[in-house]
C-alpha positions as CSV (number, residue, x, y, z in Angstrom):
1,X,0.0,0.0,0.0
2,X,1.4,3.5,-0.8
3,X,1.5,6.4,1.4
4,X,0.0,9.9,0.2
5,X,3.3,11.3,-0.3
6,X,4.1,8.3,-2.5
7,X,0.6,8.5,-5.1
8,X,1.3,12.1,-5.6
9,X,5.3,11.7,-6.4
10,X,3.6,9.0,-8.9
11,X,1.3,11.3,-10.4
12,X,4.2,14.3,-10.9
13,X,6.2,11.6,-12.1
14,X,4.0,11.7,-15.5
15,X,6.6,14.5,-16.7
16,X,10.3,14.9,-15.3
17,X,10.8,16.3,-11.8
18,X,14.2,16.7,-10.0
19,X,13.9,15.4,-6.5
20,X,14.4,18.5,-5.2
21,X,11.0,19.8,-7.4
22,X,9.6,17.0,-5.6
23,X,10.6,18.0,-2.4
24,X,9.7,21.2,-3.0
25,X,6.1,20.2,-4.4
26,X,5.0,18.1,-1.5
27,X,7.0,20.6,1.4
28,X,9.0,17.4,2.5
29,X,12.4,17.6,3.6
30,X,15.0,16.3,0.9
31,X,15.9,13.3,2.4
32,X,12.7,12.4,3.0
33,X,11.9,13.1,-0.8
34,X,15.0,11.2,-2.0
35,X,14.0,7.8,0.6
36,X,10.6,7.7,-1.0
37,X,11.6,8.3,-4.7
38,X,14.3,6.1,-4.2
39,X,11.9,3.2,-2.8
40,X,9.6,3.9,-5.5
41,X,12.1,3.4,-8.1
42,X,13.0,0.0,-6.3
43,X,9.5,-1.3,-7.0
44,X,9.6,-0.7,-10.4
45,X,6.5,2.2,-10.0
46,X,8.7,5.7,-11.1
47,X,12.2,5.6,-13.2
48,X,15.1,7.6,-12.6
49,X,17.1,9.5,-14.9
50,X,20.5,10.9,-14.8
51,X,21.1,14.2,-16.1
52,X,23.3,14.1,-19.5
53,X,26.3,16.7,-19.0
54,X,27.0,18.3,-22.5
55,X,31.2,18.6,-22.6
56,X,31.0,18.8,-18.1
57,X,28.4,21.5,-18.5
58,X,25.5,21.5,-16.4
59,X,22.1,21.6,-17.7
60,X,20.6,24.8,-17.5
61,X,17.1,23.6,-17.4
62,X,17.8,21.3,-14.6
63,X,19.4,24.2,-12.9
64,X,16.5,26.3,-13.4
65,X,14.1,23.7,-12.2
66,X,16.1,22.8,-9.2
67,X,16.0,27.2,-8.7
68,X,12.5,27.5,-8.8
69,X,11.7,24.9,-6.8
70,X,14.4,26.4,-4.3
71,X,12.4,29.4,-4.4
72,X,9.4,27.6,-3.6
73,X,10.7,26.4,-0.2
């Protein structure tokens, strides 16, 4: 059985979220954001994705999402 926390990380999973958005999104602490993704992901219910680095250059829209949902906090 999932938790509340976990259904709603599975329904903004349906477009790409850092975990940090998530965090942000659901005003859980990181850790507790990164635990639960992290045990969705083992189930087999969300995928993770590792941000490509273009020649060791951040991604800027990964940086702006992680930012705004910074700003959210």
């Amino acid at each position: 059985m999932l938790t509340p926390e976990q259904e709603a990380i599975i329904v903004l999973c349906h477009s790409v979220h850092s975990v940090a958005e998530i965090s942000a999104l659901l005003r859980v602490p990181l850790g507790v954001a990164r635990v639960l993704v992290a045990d969705l992901a083992d189930e087999g219910l969300v995928r993770l994705h590792l941000p490509r680095l273009d020649q060791g250059q951040p991604d800027l829209n990964l940086l702006e999402r992680v930012l705004s949902g910074l700003r959210r906090l």
